[in-house]
DRENRO-824355 format. One line per 5 residues: number of its first residue (from 1); for each residue x, y, z of C-alpha. Coordinates in nm, 2 decimals. Each point is the difference from the previous one (the first is absolute). Example, Ala and Ser with C-alpha at 12.3 -4.5 7.8 and 13.67 -1.06 7.14 Angstrom:
BEGIN
1 = 1.23:-0.45:0.78 | 0.14:0.34:-0.07;
//
This chain:
BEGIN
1 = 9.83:8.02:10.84 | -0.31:-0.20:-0.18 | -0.10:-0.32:0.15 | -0.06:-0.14:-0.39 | 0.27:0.12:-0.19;
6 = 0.17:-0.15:-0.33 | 0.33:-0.09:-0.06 | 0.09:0.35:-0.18 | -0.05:0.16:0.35 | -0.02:-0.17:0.34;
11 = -0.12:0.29:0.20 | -0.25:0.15:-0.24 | -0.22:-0.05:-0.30 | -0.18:0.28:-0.03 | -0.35:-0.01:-0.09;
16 = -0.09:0.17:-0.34 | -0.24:0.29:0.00 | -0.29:0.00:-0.17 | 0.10:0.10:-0.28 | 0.33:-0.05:-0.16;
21 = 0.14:0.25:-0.24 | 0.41:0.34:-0.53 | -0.15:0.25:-0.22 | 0.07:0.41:-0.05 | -0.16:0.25:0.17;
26 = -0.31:0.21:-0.07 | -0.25:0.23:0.16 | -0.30:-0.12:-0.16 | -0.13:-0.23:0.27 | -0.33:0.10:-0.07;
31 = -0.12:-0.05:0.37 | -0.11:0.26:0.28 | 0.11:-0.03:0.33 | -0.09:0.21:0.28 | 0.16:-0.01:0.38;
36 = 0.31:0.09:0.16 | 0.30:-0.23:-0.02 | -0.01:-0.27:0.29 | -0.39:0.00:-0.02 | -0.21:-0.20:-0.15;
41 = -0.06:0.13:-0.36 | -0.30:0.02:-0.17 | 0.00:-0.09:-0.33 | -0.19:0.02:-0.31 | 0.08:-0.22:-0.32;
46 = -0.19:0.07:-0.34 | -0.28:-0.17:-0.13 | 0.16:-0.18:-0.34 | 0.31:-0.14:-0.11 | 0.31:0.13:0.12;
51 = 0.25:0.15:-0.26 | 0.33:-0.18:-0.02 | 0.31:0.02:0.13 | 0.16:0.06:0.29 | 0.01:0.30:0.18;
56 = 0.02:0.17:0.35 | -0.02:0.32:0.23 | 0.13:0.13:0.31 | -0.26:0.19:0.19 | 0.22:0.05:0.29;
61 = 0.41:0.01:-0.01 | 0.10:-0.12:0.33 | 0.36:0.03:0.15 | 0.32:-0.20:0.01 | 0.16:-0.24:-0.21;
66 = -0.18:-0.11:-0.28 | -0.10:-0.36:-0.11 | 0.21:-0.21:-0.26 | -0.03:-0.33:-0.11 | 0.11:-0.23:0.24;
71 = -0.12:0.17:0.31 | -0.27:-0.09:0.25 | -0.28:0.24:0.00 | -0.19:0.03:0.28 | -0.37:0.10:-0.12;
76 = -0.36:0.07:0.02 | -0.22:-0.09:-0.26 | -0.31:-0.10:-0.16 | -0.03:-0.19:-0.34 | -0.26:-0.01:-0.26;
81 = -0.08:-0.21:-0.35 | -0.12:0.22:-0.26 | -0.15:-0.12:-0.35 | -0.22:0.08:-0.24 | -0.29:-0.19:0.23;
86 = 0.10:0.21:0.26 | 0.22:0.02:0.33 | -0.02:-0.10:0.38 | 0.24:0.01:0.30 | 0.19:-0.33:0.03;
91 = 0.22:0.11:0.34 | 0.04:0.26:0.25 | 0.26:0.04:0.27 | -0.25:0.24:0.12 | -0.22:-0.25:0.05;
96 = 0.25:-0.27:0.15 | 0.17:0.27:0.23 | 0.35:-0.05:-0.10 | 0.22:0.13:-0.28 | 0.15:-0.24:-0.21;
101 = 0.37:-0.10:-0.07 | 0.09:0.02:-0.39 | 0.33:-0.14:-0.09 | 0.05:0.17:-0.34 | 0.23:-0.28:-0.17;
106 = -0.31:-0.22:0.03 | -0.34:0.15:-0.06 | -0.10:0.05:-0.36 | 0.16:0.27:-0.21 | -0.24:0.30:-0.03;
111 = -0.02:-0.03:0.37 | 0.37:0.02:0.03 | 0.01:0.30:-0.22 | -0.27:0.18:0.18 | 0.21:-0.02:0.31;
116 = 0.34:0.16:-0.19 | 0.09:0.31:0.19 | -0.31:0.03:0.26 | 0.09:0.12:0.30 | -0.13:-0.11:0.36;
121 = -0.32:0.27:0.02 | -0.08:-0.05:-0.36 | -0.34:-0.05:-0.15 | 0.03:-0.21:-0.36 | -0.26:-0.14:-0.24;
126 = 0.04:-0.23:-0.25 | -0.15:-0.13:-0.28 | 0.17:-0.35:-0.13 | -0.10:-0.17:-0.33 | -0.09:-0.36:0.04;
131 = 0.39:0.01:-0.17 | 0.19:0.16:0.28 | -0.24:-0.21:0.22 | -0.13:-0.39:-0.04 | 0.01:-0.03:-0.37;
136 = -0.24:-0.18:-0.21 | -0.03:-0.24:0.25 | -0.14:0.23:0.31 | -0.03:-0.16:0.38 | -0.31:-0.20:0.02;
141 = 0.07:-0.06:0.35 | 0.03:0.39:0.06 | -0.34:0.09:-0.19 | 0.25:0.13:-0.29 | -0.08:-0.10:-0.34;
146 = 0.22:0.05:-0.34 | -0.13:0.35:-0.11 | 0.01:0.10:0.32 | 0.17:0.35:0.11 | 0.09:0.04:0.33;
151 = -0.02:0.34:0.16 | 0.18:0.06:0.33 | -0.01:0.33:0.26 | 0.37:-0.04:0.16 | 0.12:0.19:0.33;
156 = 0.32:-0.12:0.11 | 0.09:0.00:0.37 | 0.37:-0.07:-0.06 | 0.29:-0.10:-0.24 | 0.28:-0.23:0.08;
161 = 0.28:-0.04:-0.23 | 0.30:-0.34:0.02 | 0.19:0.29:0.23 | -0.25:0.05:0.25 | 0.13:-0.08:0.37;
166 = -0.05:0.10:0.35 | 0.16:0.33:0.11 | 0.03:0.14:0.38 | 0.24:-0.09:0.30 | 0.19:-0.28:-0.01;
171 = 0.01:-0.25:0.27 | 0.27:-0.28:-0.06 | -0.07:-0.36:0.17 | 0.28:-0.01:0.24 | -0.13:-0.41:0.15;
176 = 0.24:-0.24:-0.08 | -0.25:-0.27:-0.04 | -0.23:0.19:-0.27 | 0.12:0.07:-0.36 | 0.17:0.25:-0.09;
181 = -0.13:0.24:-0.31 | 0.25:0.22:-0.20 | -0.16:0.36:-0.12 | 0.00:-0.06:-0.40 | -0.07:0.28:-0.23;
186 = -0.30:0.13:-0.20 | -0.16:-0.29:-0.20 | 0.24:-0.23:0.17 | -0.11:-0.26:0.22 | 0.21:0.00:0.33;
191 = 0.26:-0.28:0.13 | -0.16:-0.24:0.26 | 0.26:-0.24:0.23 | -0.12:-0.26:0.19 | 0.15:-0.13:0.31;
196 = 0.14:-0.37:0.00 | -0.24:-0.08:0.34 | -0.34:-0.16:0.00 | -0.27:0.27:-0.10 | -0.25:0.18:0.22;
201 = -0.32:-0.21:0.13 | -0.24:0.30:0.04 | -0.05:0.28:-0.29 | 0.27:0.28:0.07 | -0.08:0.35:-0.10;
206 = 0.31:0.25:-0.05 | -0.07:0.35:-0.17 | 0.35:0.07:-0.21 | -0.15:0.35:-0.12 | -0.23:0.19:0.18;
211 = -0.29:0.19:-0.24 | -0.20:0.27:0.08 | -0.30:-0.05:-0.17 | -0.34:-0.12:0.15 | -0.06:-0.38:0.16;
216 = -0.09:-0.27:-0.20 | -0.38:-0.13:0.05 | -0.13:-0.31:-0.02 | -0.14:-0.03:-0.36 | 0.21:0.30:-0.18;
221 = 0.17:-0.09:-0.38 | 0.38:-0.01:0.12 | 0.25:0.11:-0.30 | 0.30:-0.17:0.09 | 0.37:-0.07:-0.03;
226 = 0.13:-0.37:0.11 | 0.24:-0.25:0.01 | -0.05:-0.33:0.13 | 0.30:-0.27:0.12 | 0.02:-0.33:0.15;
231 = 0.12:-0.01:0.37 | 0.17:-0.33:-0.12 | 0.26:0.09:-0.27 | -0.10:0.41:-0.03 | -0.05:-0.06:-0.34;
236 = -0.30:0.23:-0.15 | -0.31:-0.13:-0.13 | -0.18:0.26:-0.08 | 0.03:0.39:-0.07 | -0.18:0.28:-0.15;
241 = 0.32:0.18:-0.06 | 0.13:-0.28:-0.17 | -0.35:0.03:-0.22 | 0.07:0.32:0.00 | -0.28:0.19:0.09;
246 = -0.20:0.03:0.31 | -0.30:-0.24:0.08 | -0.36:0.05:0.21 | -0.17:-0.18:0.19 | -0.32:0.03:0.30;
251 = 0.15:-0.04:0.37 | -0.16:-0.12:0.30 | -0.29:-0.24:-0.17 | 0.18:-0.32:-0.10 | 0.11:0.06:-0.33;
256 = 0.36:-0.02:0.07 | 0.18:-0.23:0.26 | -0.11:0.07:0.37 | 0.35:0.09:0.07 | -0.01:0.33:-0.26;
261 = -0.37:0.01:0.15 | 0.08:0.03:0.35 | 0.37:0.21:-0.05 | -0.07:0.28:-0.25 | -0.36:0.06:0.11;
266 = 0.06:0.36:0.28 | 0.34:0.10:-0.17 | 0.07:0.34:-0.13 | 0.01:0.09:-0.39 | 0.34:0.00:-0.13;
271 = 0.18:-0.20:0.21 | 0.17:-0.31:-0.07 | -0.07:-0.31:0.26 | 0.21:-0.32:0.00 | -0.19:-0.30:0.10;
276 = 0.11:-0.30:0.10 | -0.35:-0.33:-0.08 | 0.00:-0.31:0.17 | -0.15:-0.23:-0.15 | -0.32:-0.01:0.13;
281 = -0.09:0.30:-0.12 | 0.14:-0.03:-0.33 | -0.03:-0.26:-0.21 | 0.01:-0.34:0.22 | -0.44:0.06:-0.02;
286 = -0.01:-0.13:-0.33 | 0.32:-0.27:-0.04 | 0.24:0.28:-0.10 | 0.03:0.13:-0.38 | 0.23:-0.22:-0.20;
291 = -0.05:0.27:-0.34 | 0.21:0.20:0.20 | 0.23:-0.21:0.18 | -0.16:0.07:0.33 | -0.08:-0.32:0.22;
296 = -0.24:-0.02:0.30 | 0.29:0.06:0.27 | 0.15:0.28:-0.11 | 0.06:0.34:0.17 | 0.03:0.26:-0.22;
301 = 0.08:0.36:0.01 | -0.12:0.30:-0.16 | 0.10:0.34:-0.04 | -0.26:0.23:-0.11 | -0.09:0.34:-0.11;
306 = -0.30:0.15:0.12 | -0.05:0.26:-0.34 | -0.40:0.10:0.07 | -0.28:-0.12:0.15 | -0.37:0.06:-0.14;
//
């Protein structure tokens, strides 16, 4: 959950990629890329004008489900203007270290097409027309100006649809003073009861399914599932099943409360954790968050969904 968040979604606002960006297909992308998928590409972008329209290839296929619109993608990436006065790299994960998060109902539509059906493992470039991209207007404020194409070398790391949720052993709360979390289904966000007693002072830490993926770090991209409620009345506030579709964010370095900080950072990929935030480590820090209801004393509980970690 974000520290700054808007009144649309309490626990996160995510922050938009470089680039936002519907169009058809093509395979005339007119670019040359050399590398394996996962590593750095190098790339090589005419000298001259770039011919219109959008278009896209796959170098490499990947496995598993593939992308639709609406998903999180999980990707790699660098980005590139391209006009008739030439091109030059605006943004590298490569360079930053960490893949980005790109929630497809929000970035611009030729980069929402050029995610349709990749797989995590895939390699996809893309060429989008200032059209499928800015407009006429362009980004000054991202070096991107109206008759600018943008050119983008895509690997994806992972795909997470509204369904995603954790799978592995079960392990019900069985203490009385704690909530109590019902299973739910795929794409369904599960029940939470609350306990009429005064909440917990300290952070409490329960794991409710048990994954067997890798630890979290400090400083991976989580994709997550998540519910939040108040202690008070157990009435939610927040929910990316509700949204319906999963959410990122970066653990472990302050961008989210210190109680998601301090709880999910050492848990296992694909398990789901309830937690149970006093206040001091959730939103009493900055006088509560009255866009979402939530004011400085409240306890609030979580259940969340550990999907991936990057």
């Amino acid at each position: 959950m974000r520290r700054r968040v808007s009144a649309a979604s309490a626990a996160f606002v995510l922050a938009v990629p470089l680039f936002l960006a519907a169009g058809c297909g093509g395979s005339d992308v007119q670019v040359s890329v050399k590398g394996a998928a996962g590593q750095r590409p190098e790339v090589k972008i005419p000298k001259g004008a770039p011919k219109d329209g959008f278009a896209t290839r796959t170098l490499a296929k990947g496995k598993g489900q593939g992308a639709r619109k609406g998903d999180l993608v999980v990707a790699d990436y660098v980005g590139y203007r391209w006009s008739k006065d030439g091109s030059k790299l605006l943004a590298s994960s490569y360079m930053t270290g960490q893949p980005e998060a790109f929630p497809t109902w929000d970035v611009v539509p030729g980069l929402a097409k050029a995610f349709e059906g990749a797989r995590p493992g895939a390699r996809v470039v893309a060429k989008i027309p200032p059209k499928q991209g800015y407009g006429d207007a362009g980004d000054a404020g991202r070096q991107i100006g109206p008759d600018d194409t943008l050119v983008y070398v895509l690997d994806v790391r992972g795909v997470f649809g509204p369904s995603a949720m954790a799978r592995g052993r079960s392990q019900p709360v069985s203490d009385p003073a704690l909530p109590q979390v019902g299973d739910g289904g795929a794409g369904q966000a599960p029940s939470i009861t609350v306990p009429k007693r005064p909440a917990p002072k300290t952070l409490q830490v329960r794991t409710l399914v048990q994954g067997d993926g890798p630890q979290v770090r400090k400083g991976q991209l989580l994709a997550l599932q998540y519910k939040g409620v108040f202690w008070r009345n157990g009435q939610e506030f927040d929910s990316s099943w509700t949204a319906k579709h999963p959410h990122a964010a970066t653990i472990g370095t302050g961008q989210v409360i210190k109680g998601w900080d301090q709880a999910l950072v050492g848990q296992k990929v694909g398990s789901r954790m309830l937690l149970v935030v006093p206040p001091e480590l959730a939103y009493k820090p900055l006088g509560g968050l009255p866009q979402a209801g939530i004011r400085a004393d409240d306890s609030l509980v979580f259940v969340v969904d550990i999907l991936g970690a990057f």
